[in-house]
C-alpha positions as MATLAB code, in Angstrom:
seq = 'XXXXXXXXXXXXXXXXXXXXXXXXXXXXXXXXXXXXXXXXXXXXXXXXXXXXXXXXXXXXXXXXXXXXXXXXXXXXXXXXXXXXXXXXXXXXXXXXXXXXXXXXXXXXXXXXXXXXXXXXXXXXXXXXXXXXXXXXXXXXXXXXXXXXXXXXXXXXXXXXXXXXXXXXXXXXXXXXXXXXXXXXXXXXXXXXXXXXXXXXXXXXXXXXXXXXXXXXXXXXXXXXXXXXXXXXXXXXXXXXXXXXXXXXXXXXXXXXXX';
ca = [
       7.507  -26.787  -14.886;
       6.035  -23.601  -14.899;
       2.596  -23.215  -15.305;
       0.660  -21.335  -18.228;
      -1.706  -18.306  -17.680;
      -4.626  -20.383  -18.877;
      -4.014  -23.576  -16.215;
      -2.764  -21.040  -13.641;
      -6.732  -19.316  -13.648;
      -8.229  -22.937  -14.043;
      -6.343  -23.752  -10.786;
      -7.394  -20.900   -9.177;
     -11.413  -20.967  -10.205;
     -12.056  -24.651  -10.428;
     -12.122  -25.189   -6.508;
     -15.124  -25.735   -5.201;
     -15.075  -25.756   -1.743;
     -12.000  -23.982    0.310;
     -10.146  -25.877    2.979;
      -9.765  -22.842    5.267;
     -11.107  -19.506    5.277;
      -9.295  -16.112    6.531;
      -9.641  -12.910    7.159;
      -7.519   -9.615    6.571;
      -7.957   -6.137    7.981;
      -7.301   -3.939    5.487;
      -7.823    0.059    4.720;
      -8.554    2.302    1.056;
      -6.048    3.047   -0.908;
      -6.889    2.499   -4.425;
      -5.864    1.356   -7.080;
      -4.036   -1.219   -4.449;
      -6.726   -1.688   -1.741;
     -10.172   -0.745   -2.503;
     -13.040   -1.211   -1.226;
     -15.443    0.161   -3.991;
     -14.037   -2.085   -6.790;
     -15.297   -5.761   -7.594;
     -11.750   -7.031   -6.845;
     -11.141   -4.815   -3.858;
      -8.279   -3.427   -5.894;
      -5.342   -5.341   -7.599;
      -2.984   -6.168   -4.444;
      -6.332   -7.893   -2.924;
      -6.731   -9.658   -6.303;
      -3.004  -10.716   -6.051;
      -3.947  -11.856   -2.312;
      -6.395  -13.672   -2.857;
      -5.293  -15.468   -6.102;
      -1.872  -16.614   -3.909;
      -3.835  -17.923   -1.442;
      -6.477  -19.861   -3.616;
      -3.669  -21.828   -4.832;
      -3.450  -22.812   -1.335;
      -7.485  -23.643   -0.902;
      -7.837  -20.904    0.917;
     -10.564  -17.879    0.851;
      -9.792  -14.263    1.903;
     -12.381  -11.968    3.146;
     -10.945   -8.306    3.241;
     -12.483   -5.806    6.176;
     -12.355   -2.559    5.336;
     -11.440    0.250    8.156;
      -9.517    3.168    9.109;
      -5.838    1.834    8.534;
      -4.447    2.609   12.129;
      -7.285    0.285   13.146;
      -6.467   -2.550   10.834;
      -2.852   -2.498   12.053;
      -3.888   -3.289   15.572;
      -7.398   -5.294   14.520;
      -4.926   -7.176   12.150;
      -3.000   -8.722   15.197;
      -6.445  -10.349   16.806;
      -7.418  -14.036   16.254;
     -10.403  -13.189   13.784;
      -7.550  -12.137   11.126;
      -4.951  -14.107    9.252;
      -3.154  -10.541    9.717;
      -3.530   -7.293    7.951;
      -2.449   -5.966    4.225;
      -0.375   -4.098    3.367;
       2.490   -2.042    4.671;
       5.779   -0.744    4.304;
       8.479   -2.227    6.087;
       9.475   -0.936    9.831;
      11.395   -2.456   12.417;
       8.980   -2.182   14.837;
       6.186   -3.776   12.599;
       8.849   -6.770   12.340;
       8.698   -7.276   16.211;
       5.054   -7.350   16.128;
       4.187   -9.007   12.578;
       5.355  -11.520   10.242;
       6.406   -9.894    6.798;
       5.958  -12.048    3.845;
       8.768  -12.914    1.965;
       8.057  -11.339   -1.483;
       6.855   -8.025   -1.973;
       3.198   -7.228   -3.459;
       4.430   -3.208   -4.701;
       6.671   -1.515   -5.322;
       5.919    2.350   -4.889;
       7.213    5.877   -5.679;
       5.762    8.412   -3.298;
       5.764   12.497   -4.267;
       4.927   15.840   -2.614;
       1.369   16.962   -3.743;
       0.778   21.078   -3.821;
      -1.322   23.271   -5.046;
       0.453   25.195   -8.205;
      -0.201   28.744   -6.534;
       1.817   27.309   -3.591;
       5.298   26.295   -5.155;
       7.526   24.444   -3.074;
      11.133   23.660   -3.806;
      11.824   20.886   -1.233;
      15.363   19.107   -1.767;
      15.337   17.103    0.997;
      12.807   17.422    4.473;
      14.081   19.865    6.050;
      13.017   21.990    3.261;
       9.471   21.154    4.591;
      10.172   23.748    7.381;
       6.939   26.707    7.471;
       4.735   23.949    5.035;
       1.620   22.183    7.111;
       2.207   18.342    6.116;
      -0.947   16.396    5.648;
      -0.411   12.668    6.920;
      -2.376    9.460    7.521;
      -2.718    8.193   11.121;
      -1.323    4.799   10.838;
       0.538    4.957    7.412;
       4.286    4.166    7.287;
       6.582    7.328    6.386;
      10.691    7.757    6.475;
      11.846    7.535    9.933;
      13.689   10.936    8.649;
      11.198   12.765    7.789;
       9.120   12.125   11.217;
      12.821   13.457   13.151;
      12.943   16.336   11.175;
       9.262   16.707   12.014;
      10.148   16.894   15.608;
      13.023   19.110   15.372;
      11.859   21.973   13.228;
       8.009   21.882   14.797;
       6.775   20.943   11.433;
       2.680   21.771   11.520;
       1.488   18.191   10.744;
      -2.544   17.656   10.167;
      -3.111   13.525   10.443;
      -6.319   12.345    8.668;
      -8.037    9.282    9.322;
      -8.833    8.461    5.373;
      -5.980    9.008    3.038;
      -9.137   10.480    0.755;
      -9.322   13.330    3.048;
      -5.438   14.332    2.423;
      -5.663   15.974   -0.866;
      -9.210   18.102   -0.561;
      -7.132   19.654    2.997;
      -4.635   20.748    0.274;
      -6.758   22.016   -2.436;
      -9.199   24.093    0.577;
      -5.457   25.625    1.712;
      -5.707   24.033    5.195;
      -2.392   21.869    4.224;
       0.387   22.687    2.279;
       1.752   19.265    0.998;
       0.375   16.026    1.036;
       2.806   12.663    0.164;
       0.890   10.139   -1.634;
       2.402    7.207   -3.773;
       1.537    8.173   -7.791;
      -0.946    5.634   -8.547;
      -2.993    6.269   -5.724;
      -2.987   10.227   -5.715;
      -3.864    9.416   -9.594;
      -6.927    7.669   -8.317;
      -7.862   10.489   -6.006;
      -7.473   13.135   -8.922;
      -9.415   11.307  -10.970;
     -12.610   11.931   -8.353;
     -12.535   15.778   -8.720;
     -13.422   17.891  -11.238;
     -10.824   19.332  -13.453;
     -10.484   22.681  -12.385;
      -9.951   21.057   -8.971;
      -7.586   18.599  -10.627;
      -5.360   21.319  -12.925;
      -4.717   22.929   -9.387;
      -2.954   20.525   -7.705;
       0.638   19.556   -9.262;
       3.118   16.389   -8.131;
       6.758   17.975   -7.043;
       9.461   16.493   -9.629;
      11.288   15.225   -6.987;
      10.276   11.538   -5.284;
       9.856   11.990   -1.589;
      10.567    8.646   -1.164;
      10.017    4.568   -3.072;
       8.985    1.585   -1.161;
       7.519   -1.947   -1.695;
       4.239   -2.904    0.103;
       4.321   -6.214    1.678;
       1.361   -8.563    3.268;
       1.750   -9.016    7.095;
       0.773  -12.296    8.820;
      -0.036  -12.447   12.969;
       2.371  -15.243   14.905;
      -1.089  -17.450   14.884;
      -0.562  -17.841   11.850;
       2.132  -18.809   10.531;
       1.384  -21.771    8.658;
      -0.547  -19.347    5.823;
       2.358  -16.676    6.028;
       4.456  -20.171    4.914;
       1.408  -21.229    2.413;
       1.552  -17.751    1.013;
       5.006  -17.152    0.217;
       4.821  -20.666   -1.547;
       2.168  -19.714   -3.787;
       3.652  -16.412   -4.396;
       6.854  -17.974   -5.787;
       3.997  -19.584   -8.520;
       2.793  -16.347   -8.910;
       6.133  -14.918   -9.709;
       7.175  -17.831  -11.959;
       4.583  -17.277  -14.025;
       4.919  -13.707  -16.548;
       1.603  -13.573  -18.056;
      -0.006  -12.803  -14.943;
       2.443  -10.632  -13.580;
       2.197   -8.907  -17.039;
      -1.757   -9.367  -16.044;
      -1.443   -7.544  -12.698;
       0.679   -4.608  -13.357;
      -2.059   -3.528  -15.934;
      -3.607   -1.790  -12.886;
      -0.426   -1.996  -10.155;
       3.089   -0.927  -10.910;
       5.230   -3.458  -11.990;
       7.303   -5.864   -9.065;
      10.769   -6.049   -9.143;
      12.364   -9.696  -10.838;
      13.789  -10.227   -7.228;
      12.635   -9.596   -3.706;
      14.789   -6.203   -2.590;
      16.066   -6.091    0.528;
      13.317   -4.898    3.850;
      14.268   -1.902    5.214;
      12.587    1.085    6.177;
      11.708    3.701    3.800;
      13.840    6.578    3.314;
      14.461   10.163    1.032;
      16.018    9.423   -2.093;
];
């Protein structure tokens, strides 16, 4: 039987003492991950409600996200949260089986600095501003390569769009919700300079990674997160302040232009 809202929270706040208690390495990126709100945003709420179902407590550990990918993979941590699928994260990580976001990502310019990119290679002459350690289309980092794109890599996806707006970087990619976030920190003649380009660079779902040691909560988690999914009243609950999941699990693959 699937269980209401109401005895769904009860479950959730009623235990008193946790069996086990983890750790995940995890880096800013609001509203999702975020380490300034009481929640530590609303995939870390989603986290850690899956897992109390389970009796256990998460701790998240904020840092640059390059360094939570590889701190992530260490004995202290249950694993790290969260990422885009890649094949090479698949040979290193465990994915879990349901996705925690689903995301569209857009090219971010200044409006006195038009672009009219169709597909990447359109990006030719622009200076790209990426994150080190963020997943983008395998595509995009080829045509990179072959036309000698300028790339400038920040360390803190909050650095990305103030390198646009100071003319040091042409086009940042950021998923909607989170360049939202960002936008909403500068002032608004700051904010009525930068627009979104009307075409999606690319969509992707987010997904929680577990290290081979541990298994048995990668197992634990996907159990509770087929609860979670069961249940529409929280779902409806969570994508107040995260985009809405899909009704079924899509398939992994890597991202890609649309």
């Amino acid at each position: 039987m699937v269980r209401s809202f109401f005895a769904l929270l009860c479950s959730l706040f009623s235990i008193a003492s946790f069996a086990q208690h983890v750790n995940i390495a995890t880096g800013h990126w609001p509203p999702f991950m975020d380490e300034n709100d009481p929640d530590k945003g609303c995939v870390a709420k989603l986290l850690r409600d899956a897992l109390r179902l389970e009796n256990i407590d998460v701790r998240f550990e904020f840092m640059p996200w390059q360094r939570a990918y590889i701190e992530g993979q260490k004995p202290r941590y249950a694993g790290t949260a969260y990422w885009y699928f890649s094949e090479e994260r698949a040979n290193t990580y465990l994915y879990s089986k349901y996705p925690i976001t689903y995301e569209v990502n857009l090219f971010y310019h200044l409006k006195d600095n038009p672009m009219t990119a169709k597909n990447f290679s359109d990006l030719e002459g622009k200076i790209l501003v990426l994150t080190k350690g963020l997943t983008y289309p395998k595509n995009l980092l080829e045509i990179i390569a072959q036309k000698k794109i300028s790339v400038i890599e920040t360390t803190y996806t909050t650095q990305n769009l103030p390198l646009v707006l100071a003319k040091r970087g042409d086009v940042a990619i950021l998923n909607t919700h989170t360049a939202d976030a960002y936008l909403q920190t500068l002032s608004d003649e700051e904010r009525n300079q930068v627009v979104a380009h009307t075409t999606p660079a690319f969509t992707m779902s987010g997904y929680m990674l577990f290290n081979h040691k541990n298994k048995d909560i990668a197992e634990k988690f996907d159990r509770a997160m087929e609860l979670l999914f069961e249940n529409k009243a929280y779902l409806e609950e969570y994508q107040k302040r995260c985009p809405p999941l899909p009704s079924s699990p899509p398939q992994k693959q890597e991202a890609s232009v649309l």
